[in-house]
C-alpha angles and dihedrals in degrees: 000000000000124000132196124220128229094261090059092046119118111237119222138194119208141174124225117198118210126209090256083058090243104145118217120195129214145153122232129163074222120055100174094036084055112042078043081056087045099049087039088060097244100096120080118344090235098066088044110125090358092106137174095068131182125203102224105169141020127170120192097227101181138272094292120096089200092059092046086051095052086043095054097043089057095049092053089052086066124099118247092258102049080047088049082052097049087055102052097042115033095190091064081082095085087050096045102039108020122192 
């Protein structure tokens, strides 16, 4: 069995929608391992005691953790409704938070 480092591992960015409908961005290289961290109460402090949770969005970014970052700090840059957006059409990224 073959493993990647973590040098070779795809980033991704993902939004997670509370039941107050508050949406928190973050970047993982494993989206299920993390929003599982998320809904068990060990993930971010600020999802803590807000279950249940939904994983909404996810976008594979590349195998490097400074573009995920970069990535991740534009989208939060972006209003509620340009994130609402995002999430409903996948293909607005490349308009919101251009290369």
């Amino acid at each position: 069995m073959t493993t990647l480092s973590n040098k070779e591992k795809s980033w991704w960015v993902y939004f997670v929608r509370t039941p107050q409908n508050s949406l928190y961005c973050g970047i993982t290289t494993d989206v299920e391992r993390r929003f599982g961290q998320h809904c068990s109460g060990t993930g971010a402090k600020a999802l803590r005691g807000k279950m249940p949770l939904e994983l909404v969005w996810s976008h594979q970014v590349g195998d490097k953790k400074g573009d995920a970052l970069r990535l991740e700090y534009r989208i939060k840059r972006l209003s509620k409704i340009q994130k609402e957006k995002l999430i409903q059409q996948p293909s607005l990224l490349s308009v919101y938070v251009p290369n």
